[in-house]
C-alpha positions in Angstrom: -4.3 14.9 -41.7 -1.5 17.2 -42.9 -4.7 19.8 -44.2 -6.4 19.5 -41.0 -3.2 20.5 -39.2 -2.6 23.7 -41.6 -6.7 24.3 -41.2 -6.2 24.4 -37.5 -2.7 26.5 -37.3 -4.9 29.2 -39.8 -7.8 29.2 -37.5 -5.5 30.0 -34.8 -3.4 32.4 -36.0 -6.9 34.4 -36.9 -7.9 33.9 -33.1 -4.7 35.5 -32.3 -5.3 38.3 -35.1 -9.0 39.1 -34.5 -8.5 40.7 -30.9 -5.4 42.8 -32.3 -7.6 43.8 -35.4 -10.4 44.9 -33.0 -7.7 47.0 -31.1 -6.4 48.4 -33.9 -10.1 49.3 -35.0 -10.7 50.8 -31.5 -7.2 53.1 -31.0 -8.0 54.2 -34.6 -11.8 55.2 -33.6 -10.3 56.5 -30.5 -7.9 58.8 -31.8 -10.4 59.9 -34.5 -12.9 61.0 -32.4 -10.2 62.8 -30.3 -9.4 65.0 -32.8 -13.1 66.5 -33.1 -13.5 69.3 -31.0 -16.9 71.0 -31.4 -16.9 74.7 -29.6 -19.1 77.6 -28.6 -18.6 80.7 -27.7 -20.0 84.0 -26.4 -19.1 88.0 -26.1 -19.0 91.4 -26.7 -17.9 94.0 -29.2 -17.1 96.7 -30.7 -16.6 98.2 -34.4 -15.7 101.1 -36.1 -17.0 100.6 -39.7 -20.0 102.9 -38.7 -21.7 100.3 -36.7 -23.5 101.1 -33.6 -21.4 99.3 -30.4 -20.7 97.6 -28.3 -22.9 94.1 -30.1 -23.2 91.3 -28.7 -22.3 87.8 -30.7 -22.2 84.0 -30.3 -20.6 81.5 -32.9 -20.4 77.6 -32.8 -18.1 75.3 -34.5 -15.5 72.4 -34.7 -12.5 72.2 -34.9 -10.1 68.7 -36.3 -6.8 67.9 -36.8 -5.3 69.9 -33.8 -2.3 66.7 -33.4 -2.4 65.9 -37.4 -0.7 67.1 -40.1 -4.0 68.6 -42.1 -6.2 70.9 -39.5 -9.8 71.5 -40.6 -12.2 74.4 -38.9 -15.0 75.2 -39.4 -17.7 78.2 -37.9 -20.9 79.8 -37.8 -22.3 82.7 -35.9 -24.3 85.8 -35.8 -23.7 89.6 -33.6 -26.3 92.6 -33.2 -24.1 94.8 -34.9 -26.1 97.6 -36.6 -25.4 100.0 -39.2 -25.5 103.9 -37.6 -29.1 104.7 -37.5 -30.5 101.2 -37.1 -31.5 99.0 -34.3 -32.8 95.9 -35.9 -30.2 94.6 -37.8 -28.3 90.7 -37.3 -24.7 89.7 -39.5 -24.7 86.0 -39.9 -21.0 84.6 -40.2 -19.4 81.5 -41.7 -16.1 80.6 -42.3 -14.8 77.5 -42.7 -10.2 77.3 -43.1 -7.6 73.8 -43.9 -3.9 74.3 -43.4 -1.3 72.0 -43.0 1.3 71.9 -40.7 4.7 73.2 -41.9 6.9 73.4 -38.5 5.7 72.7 -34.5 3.9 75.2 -33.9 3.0 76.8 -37.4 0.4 75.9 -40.1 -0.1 77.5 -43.8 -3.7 77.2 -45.8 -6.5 79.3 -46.8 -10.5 79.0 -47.0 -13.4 81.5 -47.1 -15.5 83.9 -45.0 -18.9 84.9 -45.2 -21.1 87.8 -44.0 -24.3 88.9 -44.2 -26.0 91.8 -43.0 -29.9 91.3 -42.5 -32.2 94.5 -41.3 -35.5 95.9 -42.0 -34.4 97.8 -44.8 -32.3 96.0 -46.9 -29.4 93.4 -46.7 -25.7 92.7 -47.6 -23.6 90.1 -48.0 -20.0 89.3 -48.9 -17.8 86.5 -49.7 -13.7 86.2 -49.1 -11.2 83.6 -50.1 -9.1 83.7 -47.4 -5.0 82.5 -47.1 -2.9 82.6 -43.8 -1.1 81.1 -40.9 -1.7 79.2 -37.5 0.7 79.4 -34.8 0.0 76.9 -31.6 0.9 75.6 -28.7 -1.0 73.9 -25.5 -2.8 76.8 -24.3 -2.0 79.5 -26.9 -3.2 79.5 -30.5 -3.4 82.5 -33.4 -5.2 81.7 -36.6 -4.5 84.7 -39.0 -6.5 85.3 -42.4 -6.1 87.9 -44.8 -9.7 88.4 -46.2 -8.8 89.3 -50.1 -11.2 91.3 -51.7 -13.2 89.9 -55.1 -14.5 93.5 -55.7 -12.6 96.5 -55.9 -15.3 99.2 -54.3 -16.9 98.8 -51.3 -15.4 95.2 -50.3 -13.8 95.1 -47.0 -10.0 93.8 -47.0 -7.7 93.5 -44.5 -6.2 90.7 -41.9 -8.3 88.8 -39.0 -6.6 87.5 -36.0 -8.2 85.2 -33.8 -6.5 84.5 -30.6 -7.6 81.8 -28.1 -5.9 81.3 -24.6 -7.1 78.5 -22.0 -8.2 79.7 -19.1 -9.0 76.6 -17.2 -10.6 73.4 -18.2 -12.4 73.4 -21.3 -12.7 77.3 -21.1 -10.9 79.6 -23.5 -10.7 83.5 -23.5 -10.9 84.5 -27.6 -9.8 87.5 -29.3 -10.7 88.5 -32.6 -9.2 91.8 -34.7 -9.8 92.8 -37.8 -8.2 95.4 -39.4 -9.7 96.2 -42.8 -10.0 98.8 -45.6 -12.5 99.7 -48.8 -12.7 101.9 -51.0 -15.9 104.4 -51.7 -16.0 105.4 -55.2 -19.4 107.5 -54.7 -19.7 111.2 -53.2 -18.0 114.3 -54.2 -15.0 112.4 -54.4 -13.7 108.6 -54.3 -12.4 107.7 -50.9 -10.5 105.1 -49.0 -11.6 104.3 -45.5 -9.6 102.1 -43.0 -11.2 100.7 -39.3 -11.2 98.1 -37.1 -13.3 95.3 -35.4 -12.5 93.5 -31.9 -14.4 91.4 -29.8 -13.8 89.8 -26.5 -15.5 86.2 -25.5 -15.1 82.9 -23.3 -15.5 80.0 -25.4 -16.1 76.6 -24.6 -14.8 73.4 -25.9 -16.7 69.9 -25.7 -14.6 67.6 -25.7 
């Protein structure tokens, strides 16, 4: 009898634990999936490393971690920018950045960007480890990422800020400026050139 009684209490305490388990299970799921936040955006441009403007551009993505302690992004995209003297060119983009979260509003972390140039004649591409900070708060947020160079000639370098602002909803105005430098060692003598991107979108986040 005594086993039957313990058998019984057991079986009832796992009644009693299966519904909170189940919770558990579901406020974890829940907060999970809250944390994705896929993204797309839209604009226009303009840039002054002897590419014809203004270019247009579009870029998706997603985005996790915004209330945990490790934030994950991660992006790809593609503008018309052309070199001078071309009209048929497309630069893919990719970047993908983690950071942690050091205070509130600030993160630190690093990843990579990717670029490459495709057009009738030829094509280029590039690859950049990338280190930086985050700042945020509930409608503001500025990701900045020095791009460091792996070449020493013709390699752009030089920071990227991304700015996105809400607007209203699940709209977003975004911001993006680089300011970057290489160095030419060809012609009648080596040179050191210095210019600047920015574009201006609305992006959306589904969510």
């Amino acid at each position: 009898m005594q086993w039957r009684r313990s058998y019984r209490e057991e079986l009832a305490k796992l009644r009693k634990a299966v519904p909170t388990l189940l919770a558990t299970v579901f406020l974890c799921c829940a907060f999970g999936s809250a944390q994705v936040a896929p993204y797309a955006d839209g604009g226009i441009g303009v840039n002054g490393l002897s590419f014809q403007s203004p270019y247009y551009f579009g870029d998706v993505g997603v985005d996790w971690g915004d209330r945990a302690p490790i934030f994950v992004e991660g992006e790809a995209g593609a503008d018309t920018a052309n070199p001078t003297g071309l009209n048929n060119g497309t630069t893919f983009r990719a970047a993908g950045v983690v950071m942690g979260r050091v205070t509130q509003h600030w993160r630190l972390g690093g990843g990579f960007h990717f670029s490459e140039l495709f057009t009738s004649q030829y094509d280029n591409h590039s690859v950049w480890p990338t280190a930086g900070a985050m700042f945020e708060q509930d409608w503001f947020r500025l990701n900045a990422q020095y791009l460091i160079p792996t070449t020493t000639d013709y390699t752009l370098n030089g920071p990227l800020f991304d700015m996105r602002m809400h607007l209203k909803q699940r709209f977003y105005l975004r911001e993006r400026v680089g300011i970057y430098s290489y160095h030419n060692p060809n012609g009648v003598s080596p040179s050191h050139h210095v210019s600047a991107i920015a574009d201006f979108g609305v992006l959306y986040v589904f969510r």
